[in-house]
C-alpha positions in Angstrom: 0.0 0.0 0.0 2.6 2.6 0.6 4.4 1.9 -2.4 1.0 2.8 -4.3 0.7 5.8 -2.1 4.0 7.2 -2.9 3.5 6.1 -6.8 0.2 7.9 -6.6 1.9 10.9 -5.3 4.4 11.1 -8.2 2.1 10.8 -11.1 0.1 13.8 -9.5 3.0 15.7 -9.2 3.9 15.3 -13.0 0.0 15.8 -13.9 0.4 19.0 -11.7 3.8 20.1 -13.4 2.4 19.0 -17.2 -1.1 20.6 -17.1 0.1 23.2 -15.0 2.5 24.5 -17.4 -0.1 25.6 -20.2 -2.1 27.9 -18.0 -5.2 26.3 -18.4 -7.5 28.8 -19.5 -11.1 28.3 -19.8 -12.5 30.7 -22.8 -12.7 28.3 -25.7 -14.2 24.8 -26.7 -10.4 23.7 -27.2 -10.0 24.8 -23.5 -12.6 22.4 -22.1 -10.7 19.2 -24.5 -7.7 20.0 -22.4 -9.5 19.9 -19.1 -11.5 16.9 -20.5 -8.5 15.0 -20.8 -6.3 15.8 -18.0 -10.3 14.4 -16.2 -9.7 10.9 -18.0 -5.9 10.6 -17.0 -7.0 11.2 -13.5 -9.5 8.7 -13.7 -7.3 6.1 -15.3 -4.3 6.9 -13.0 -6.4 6.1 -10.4 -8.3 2.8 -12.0 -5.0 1.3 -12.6 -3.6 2.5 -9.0 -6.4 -0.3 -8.2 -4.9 -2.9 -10.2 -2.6 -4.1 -7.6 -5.7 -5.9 -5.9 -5.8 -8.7 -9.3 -2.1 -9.7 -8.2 -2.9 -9.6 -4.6 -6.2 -11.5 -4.8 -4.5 -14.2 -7.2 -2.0 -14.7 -5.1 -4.0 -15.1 -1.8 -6.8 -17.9 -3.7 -4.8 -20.8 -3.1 -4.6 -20.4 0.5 -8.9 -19.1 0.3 -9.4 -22.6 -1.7 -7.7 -24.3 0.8 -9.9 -22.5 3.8 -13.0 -22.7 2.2 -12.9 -26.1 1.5 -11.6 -26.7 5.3 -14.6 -25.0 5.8 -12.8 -22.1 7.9 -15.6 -19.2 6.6 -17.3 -18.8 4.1 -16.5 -16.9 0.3 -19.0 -14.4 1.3 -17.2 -13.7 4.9 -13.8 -13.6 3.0 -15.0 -11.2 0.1 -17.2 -8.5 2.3 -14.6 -8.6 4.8 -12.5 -7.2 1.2 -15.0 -4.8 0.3 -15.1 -3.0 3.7 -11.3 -3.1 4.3 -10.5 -1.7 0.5 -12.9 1.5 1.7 -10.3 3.3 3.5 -7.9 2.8 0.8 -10.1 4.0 -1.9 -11.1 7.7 0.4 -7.0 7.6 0.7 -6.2 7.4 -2.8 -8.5 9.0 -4.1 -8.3 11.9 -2.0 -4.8 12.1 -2.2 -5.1 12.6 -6.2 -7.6 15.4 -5.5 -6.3 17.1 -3.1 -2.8 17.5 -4.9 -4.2 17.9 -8.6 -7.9 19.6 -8.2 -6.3 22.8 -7.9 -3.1 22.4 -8.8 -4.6 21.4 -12.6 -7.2 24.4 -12.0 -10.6 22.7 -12.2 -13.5 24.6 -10.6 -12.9 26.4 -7.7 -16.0 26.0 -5.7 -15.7 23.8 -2.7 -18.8 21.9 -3.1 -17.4 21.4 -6.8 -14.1 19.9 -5.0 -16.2 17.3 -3.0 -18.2 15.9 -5.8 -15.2 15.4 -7.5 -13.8 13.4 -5.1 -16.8 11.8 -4.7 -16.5 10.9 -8.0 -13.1 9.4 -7.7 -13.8 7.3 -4.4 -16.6 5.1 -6.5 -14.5 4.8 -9.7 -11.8 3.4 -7.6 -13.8 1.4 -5.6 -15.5 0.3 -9.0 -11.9 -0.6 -10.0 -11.2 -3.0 -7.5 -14.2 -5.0 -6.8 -13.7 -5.1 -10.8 -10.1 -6.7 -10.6 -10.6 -8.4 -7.7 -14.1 -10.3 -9.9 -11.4 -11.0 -12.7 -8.8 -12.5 -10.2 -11.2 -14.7 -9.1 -12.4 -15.5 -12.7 -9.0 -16.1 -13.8 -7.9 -18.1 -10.4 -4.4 -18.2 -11.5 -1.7 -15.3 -11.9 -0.9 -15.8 -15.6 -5.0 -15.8 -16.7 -5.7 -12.9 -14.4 -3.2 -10.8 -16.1 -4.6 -11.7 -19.1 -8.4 -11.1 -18.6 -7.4 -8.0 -16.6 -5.7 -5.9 -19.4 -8.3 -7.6 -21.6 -11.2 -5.9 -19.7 -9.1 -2.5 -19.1 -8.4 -2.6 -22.5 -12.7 -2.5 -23.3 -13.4 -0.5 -20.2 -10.9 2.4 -21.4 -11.8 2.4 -25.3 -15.5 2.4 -24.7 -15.8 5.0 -22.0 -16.1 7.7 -24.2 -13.3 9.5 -24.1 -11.0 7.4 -26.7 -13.7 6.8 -29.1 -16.7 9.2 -28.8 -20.1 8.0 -27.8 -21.4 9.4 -31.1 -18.4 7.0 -33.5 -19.4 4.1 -31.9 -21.5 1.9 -34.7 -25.1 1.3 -33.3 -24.6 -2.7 -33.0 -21.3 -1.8 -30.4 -23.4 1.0 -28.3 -23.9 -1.2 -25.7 -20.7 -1.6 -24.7 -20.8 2.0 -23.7 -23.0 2.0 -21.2 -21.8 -1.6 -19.8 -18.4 0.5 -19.3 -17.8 1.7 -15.5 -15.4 4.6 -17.3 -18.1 6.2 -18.8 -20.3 7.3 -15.9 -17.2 7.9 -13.9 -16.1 10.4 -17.0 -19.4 11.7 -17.3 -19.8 12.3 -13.6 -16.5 14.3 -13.5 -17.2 16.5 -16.6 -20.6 17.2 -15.8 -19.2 18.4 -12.3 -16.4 20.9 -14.1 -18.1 22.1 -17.5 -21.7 23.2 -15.6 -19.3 25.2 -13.5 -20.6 28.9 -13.5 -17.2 30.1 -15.5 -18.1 27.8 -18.1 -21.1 29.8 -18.7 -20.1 32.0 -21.5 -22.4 32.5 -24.4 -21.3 29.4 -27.2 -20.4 31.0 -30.5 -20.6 27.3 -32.4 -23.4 27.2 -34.6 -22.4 23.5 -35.0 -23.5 22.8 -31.5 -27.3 23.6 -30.2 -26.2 24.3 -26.4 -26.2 28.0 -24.4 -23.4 28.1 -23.1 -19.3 26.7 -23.9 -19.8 24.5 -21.0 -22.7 22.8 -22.3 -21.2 22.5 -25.9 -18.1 21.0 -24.8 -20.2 17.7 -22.9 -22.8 17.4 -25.8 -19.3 17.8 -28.3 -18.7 14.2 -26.5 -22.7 13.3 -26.2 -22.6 13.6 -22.1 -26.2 14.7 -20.7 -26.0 18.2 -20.0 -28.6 18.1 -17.0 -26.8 18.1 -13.8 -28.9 15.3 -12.3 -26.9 12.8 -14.4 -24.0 13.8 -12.0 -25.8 11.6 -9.7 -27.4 9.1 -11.6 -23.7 8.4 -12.7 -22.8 8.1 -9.1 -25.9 5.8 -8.6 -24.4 3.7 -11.4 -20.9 3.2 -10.2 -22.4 2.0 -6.9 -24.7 -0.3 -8.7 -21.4 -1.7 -10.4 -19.6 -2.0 -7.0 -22.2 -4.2 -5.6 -22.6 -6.0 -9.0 -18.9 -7.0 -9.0 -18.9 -7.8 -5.5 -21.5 -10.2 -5.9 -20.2 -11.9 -8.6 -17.1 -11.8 -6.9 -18.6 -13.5 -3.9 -20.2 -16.2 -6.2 -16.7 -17.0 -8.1 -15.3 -17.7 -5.1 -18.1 -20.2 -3.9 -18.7 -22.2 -6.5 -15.3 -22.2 -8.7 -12.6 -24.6 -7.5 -8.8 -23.7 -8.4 -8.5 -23.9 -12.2 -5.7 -26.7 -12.4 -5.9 -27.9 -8.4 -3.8 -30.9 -9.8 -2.9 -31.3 -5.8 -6.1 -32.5 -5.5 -6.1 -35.3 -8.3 -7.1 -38.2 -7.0 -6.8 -41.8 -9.4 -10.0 -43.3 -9.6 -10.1 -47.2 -8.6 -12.3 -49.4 -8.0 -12.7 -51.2 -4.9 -11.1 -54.4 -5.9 -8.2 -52.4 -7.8 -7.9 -50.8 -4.1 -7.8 -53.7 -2.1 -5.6 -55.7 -4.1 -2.9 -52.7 -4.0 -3.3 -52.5 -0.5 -2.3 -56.6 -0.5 0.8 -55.8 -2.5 2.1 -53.2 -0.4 1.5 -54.9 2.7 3.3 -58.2 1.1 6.2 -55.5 0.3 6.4 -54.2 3.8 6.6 -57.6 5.3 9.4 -58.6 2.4 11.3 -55.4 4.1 10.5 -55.6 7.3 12.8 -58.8 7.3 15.5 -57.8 5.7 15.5 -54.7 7.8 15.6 -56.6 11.0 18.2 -58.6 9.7 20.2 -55.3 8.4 19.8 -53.8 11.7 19.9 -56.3 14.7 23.1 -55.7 16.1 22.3 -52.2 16.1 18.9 -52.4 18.3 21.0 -55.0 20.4 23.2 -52.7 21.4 22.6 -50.9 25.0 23.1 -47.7 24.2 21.2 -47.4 20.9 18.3 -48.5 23.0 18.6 -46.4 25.7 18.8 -43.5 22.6 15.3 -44.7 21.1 13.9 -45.3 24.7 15.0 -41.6 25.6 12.6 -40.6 22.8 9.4 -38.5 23.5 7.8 -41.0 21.0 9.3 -44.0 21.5 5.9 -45.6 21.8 4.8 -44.7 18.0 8.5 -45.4 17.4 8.2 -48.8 17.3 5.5 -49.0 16.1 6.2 -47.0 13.0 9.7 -49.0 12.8 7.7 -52.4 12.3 4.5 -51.1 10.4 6.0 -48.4 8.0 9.6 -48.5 7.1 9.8 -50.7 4.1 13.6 -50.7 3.0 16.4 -51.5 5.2 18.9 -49.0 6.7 21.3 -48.6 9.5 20.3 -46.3 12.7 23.3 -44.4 12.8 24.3 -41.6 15.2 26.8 -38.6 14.2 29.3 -37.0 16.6 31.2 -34.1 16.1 33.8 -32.5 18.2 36.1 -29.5 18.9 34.6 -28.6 15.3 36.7 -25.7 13.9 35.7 -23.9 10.3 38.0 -20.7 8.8 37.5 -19.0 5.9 40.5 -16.7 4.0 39.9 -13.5 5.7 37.4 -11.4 3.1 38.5 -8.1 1.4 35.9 -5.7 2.7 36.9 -6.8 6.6 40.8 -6.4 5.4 40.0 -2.6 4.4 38.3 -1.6 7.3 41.0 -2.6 10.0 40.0 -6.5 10.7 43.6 -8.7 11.6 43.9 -11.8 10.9 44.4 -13.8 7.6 41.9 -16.1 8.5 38.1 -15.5 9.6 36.7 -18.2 12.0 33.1 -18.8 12.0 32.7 -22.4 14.1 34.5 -22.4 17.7 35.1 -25.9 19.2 31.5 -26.6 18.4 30.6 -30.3 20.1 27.6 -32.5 20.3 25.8 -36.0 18.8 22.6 -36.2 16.8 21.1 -39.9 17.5 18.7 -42.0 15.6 14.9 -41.7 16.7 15.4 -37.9 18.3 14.6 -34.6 16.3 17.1 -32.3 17.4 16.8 -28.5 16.5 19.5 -26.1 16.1 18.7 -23.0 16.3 20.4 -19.4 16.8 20.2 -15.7 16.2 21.6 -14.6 13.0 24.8 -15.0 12.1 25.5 -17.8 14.8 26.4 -20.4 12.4 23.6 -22.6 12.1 23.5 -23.5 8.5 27.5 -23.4 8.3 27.4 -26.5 11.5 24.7 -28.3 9.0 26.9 -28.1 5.9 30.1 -28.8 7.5 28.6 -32.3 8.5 27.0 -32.7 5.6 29.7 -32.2 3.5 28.8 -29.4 1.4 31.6 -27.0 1.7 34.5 -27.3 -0.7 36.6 -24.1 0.4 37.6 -22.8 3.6 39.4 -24.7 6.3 37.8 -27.6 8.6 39.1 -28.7 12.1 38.2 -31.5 14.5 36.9 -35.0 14.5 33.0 -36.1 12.3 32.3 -39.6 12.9 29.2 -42.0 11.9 29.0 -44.7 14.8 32.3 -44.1 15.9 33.8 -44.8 12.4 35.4 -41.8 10.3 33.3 -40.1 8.0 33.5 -41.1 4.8 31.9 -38.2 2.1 31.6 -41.2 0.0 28.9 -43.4 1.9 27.2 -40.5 3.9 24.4 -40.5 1.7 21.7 -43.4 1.2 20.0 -44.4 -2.1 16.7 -46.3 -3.3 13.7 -46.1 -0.8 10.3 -48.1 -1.2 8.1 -45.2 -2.7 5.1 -46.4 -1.5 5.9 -46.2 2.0 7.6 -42.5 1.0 4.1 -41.2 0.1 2.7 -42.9 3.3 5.1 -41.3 5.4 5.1 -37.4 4.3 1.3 -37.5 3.8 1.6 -37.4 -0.3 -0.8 -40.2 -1.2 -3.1 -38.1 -2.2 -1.0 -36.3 -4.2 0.3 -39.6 -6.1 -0.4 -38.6 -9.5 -0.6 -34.7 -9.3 1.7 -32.2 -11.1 4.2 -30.3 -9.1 3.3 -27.2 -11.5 4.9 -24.0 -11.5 5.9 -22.2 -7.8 3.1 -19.7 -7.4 0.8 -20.6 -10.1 -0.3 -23.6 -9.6 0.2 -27.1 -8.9 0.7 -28.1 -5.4 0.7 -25.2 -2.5 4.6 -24.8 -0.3 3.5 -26.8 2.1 3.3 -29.5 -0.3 6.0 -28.8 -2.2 8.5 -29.0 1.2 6.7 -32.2 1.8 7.6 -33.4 -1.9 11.0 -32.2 -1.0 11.3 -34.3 1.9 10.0 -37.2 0.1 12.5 -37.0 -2.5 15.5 -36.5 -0.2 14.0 -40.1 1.1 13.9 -42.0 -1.9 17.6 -42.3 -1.5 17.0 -44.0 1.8 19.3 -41.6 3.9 20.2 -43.1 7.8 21.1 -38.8 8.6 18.6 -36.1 7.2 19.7 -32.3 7.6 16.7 -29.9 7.0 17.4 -26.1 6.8 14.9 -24.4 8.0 11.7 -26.5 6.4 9.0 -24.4 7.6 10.1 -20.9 6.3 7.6 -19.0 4.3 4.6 -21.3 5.8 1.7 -20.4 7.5 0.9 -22.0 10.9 -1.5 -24.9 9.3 1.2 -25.8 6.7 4.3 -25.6 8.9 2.3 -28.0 11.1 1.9 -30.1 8.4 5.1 -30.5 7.2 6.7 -30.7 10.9 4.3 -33.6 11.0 5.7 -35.2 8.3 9.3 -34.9 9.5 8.3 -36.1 13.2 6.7 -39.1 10.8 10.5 -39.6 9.4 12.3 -39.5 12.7 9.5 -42.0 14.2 11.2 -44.4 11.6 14.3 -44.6 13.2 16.2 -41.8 11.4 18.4 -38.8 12.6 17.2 -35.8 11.8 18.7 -32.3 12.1 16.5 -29.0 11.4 17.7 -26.0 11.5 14.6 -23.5 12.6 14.2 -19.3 12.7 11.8 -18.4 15.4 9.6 -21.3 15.7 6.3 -21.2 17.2 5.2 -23.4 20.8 3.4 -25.8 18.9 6.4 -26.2 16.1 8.9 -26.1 19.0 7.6 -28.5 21.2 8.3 -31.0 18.5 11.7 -31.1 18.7 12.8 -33.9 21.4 16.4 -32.3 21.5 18.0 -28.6 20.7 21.7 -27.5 19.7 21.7 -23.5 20.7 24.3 -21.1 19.5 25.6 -17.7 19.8 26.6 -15.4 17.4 30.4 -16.3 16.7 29.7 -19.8 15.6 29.2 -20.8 19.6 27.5 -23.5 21.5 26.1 -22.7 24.3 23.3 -25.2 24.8 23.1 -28.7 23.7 20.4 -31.0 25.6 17.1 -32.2 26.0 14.1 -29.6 25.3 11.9 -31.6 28.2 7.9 -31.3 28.5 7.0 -28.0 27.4 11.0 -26.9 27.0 11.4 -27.8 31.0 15.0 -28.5 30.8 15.9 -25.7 28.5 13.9 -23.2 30.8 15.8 -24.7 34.2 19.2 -24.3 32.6 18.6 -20.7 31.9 17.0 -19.8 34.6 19.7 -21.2 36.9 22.3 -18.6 35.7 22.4 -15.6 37.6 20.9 -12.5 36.2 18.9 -14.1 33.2 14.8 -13.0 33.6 12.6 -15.4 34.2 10.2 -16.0 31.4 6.9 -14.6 31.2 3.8 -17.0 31.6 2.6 -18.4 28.1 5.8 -17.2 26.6 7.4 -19.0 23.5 10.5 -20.4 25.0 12.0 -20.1 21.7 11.9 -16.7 21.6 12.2 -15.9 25.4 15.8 -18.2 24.7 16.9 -16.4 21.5 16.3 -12.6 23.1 18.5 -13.4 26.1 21.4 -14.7 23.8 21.0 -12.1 21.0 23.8 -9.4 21.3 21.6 -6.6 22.3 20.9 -8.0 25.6 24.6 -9.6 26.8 25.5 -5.9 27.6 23.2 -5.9 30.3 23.7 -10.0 31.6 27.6 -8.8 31.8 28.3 -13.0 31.2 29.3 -15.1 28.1 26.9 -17.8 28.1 29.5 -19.7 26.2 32.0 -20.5 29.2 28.9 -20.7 31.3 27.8 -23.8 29.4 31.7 -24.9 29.3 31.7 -25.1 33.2 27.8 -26.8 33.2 27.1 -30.2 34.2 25.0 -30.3 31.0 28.4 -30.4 28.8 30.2 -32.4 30.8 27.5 -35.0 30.2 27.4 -34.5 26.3 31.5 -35.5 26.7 30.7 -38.3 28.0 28.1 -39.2 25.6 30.5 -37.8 22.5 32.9 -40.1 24.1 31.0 -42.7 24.1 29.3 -42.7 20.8 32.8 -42.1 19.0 33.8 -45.7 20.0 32.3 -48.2 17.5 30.0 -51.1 18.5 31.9 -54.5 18.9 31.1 -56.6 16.0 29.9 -53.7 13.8 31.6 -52.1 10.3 31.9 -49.2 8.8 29.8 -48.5 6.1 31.9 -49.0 3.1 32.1 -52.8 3.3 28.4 -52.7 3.6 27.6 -51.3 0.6 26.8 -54.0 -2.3 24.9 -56.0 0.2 22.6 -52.9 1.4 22.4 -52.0 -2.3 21.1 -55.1 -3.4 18.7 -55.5 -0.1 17.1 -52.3 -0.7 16.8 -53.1 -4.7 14.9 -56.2 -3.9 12.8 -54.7 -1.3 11.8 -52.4 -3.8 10.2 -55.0 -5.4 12.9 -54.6 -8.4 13.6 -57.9 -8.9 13.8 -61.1 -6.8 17.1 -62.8 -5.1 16.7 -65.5 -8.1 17.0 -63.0 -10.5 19.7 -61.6 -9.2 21.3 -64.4 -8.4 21.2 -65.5 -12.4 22.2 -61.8 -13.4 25.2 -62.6 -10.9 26.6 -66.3 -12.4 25.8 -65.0 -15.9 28.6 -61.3 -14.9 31.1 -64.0 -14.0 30.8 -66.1 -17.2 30.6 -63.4 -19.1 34.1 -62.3 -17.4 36.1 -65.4 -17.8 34.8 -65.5 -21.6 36.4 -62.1 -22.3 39.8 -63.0 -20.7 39.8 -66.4 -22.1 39.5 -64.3 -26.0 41.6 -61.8 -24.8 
């Protein structure tokens, strides 16, 4: 709105400055075209001012489809709710363009002339919007609104009169005239100037039967010259407002998104259905054994159990583990520690005084993420969260890494980190896609399936390569509170399976927050200075904190996140007077994640690293895939090694 504003405030002050400039005098017939026009550039400065509403009401109908068919309100709740709210901006806009222009272009002086002007204005504009906003809603996507929009502008601004003359329009086309909203708002605004009293000079055109020049210069463009068409005009712009409000209102409640391929659904029949259903669960029991097979000594072991037992959802852990999770993989837990990453000092921090050849932005940074927890790491800005995430994960190839990553208390190996070939199925089960089986991902914004769904795709793909260690940055950015709930849902659904998942997360909210089981917190400086359990309703976080001296307690039915990440930012450590880094050095808290670190960084007895169990995991998770079966690949196998000896044996 304030970008409109201002815009509105330039283009007067270049009508002013252009009209302005040629005096304006008001003797002639010729002098009342030039008023006459600078009327109709107001009046379409000031319907396309309203033209921002299309893009704005396109843009929100996704989330309005979505709502109305969740049954939140109804489409007439949503579109008076944009009639009343628009009527402040319209008495805004359009009294800013007559305030600055009415006199500064020279129109009428009188006051009550000034009023019904502005008058005038207010209904043209509101005409305009609850015009755009019936096309958006016509047009239901970005691309087709744009199109029908200039479409109609295009026939609302030829046929108002003023372009083509009421009089050269042909007699089969002189309907279009008066459907046009332009010409009653024209007609409303040059009857109000040219029956002015210093338009009442005696009219020396014998061409033209009127009195005075006034009167000869409206019938020149065949507007009524009785002054009660000023209001029957205004009458007729209201009428269109409540006409295109309605129809509005009945776009929105019985049209459905124009290509709502998220909601395509594949028609089977019942049998079709149940013997699917058969097949998958025939699938799931194929996996289930080889994953119990795969992953044995892992569950066997003490302290993965105690890790999965720890869980807040431990319960639907197991569960999920033996109902859902179709292809085999390895529970695996990743420690890091005394993590160090430099950069090459940059060139702008060189020139203004910065020593040093090298910039640091992780500091001794320690912790573990385990299978079957969903640890968050959050910060302030500039603390190093997404650096930590793509230091484990691999992604940078410049700058200067120190300290120890390890996968089960093997070495990290780049190589094997990441996991391929997931049942698909099972996928679409688990992020909440199975609707969305055979829908088209479309174009961002325009149609297709909404963020939320996208993210959830994202996710979904990122599992098709079977990963033991998912890192997420920030999933629920640009969400609202119903989607970012159901995408956190689907990652809690992912972690339930056994997995370790890391998120990194920007101000969550309670609800999102709570369901994290674990939480890395850092400082600005690429600092830990929290790494533990969240607790019921952030208990343990909220204990640490408050045990340091000077830290405020926080407020009842405060976020936790928040209250956390305002007594870390660095606007508020001048007043603490304490680094909350060496606090959480000298903690009990730290000393138990050494021992855990420690701990985890020595490998199970009888286990191996991950590269000698790559073939075999290969081949299980090709065949729980349902891609061939273990006689198949058996033959495939023997006819490889006769193959071989043939070549060497022509060689």
């Amino acid at each position: 709105m304030c970008s409109k504003t201002t815009q509105l405030i330039i283009l007067a002050a270049i009508t002013i400055g252009l009209f302005r400039g040629t005096k304006m005098p008001h003797e002639t017939i010729a002098d009342g075209e030039t008023y006459y026009g600078a009327i109709f550039f107001g009046l379409v400065s000031i319907m396309f001012n309203g033209y921002a509403d299309l893009i704005m009401t396109a843009v929100r109908l996704p989330v309005f489809y979505k709502q109305r068919d969740s049954l939140v309100y109804p489409a007439w709740a949503f579109g008076l709710s944009y009639l009343v709210l628009r009527v402040p901006i319209s008495l805004l806009e359009s009294g800013i363009w007559v305030v600055l222009t009415y006199y500064g272009i020279g129109f009428a002086p009188g006051a009550s002339r000034f009023f019904k002007q502005f008058l005038a204005y207010f209904f043209v504009h509101q005409t305009a919007l609850t015009q755009f906003r019936f096309v958006a809603s016509v047009g239901r996507t970005l691309l087709m609104s744009h199109t029908l929009g200039f479409f109609s502008n295009l026939l609302v601004f030829v046929l108002g009169g003023f372009i083509i003359a009421k009089d050269d329009i042909q007699p089969w086309w002189i309907w279009t005239y008066w459907l046009s909203p332009m010409t009653y708002g024209l007609n409303a605004v040059a009857i109000n100037e040219f029956l002015d009293i210093r338009w009442s000079k005696p009219n020396s055109d014998s061409k033209l039967d009127a009195s005075t020049i006034g009167k000869a210069i409206l019938e020149s463009r065949a507007v009524p010259v009785d002054s009660f068409w000023y209001w029957r005009s205004i009458g007729t712009l209201f009428g269109f407002i409540l006409l295109f409000n309605l129809c509005f209102i009945l776009a929105l409640t019985y049209l459905s998104p124009s290509q709502k391929s998220q909601g395509v659904i594949a028609n089977v029949n019942e049998s079709e259905s149940k013997m699917n259903h058969e097949t998958r669960m025939d699938n799931v029991e194929k996996s289930i054994e080889l994953q119990n097979a795969s992953i044995r000594p892992i569950v066997a072991d003490t302290t993965m159990l105690k890790t999965l037992k720890n869980s807040r959802n431990y319960g639907k852990l197991k569960h999920r583990v033996l109902t859902e999770v179709s292809l085999p993989f390895k529970r695996l837990s990743l420690v890091f520690h005394e993590l160090n990453y430099y950069i090459d000092m940059p060139s702008e921090m060189k020139e203004s005084g910065v020593q040093g050849k090298r910039l640091q932005l992780l500091r001794n940074v320690s912790g573990a993420f385990r299978p079957g927890l969903l640890t968050a790491l959050i910060g302030v800005t500039g603390a190093g969260k997404t650096t930590l995430l793509d230091v484990l994960a691999g992604r940078k190839t410049g700058g200067y890494i120190e300290g120890n990553i390890s996968i089960s208390g093997f070495p990290k190996r780049q190589e094997t980190f990441a996991r391929i070939m997931m049942f698909v199925e099972e996928i679409m089960d688990l992020v909440e896609l199975n609707l969305l089986r055979d829908a088209m991902v479309g174009l961002s914004g325009v149609d297709g399936l909404s963020t939320e769904q996208r993210k959830r795709l994202t996710i979904a793909v990122e599992l098709v390569a079977n990963p033991s260690i998912i890192f997420m940055d920030e999933p629920t950015s640009g969400l609202d509170a119903r989607a970012a709930a159901i995408v956190m849902r689907a990652i809690r659904n992912t972690v339930n399976t056994g997995r370790t998942v890391v998120c990194t997360i920007h101000q969550p909210s309670i609800d999102i927050f709570e369901t994290f089981d674990e939480l890395l917190l850092m400082q600005r400086g690429g600092q830990l200075i929290y790494a533990g359990e969240l607790g019921h309703h952030s208990s343990h976080l909220i204990e640490y904190f408050e045990s340091i001296p000077g830290v405020p307690k926080i407020p009842e039915g405060y976020n936790p996140a928040t209250w956390v990440l305002e007594i870390t930012s660095p606007s508020f450590k001048p007043w603490l007077k304490l680094d909350f880094a060496e606090v959480y050095e000298r903690s009990s808290i730290f000393k138990r994640n050494q021992e855990l670190i420690n701990e985890l960084s020595i490998p199970i007895s009888g286990s191996m690293d991950l590269a000698f169990l790559k073939e075999r995991t290969v081949f299980n998770r090709e065949r729980a895939a349902g891609m061939y079966s273990s006689f198949a690949y058996a033959f495939a196998q023997m006819e490889k090694i006769v193959d071989t000896k043939n070549d060497k044996m022509f060689e």
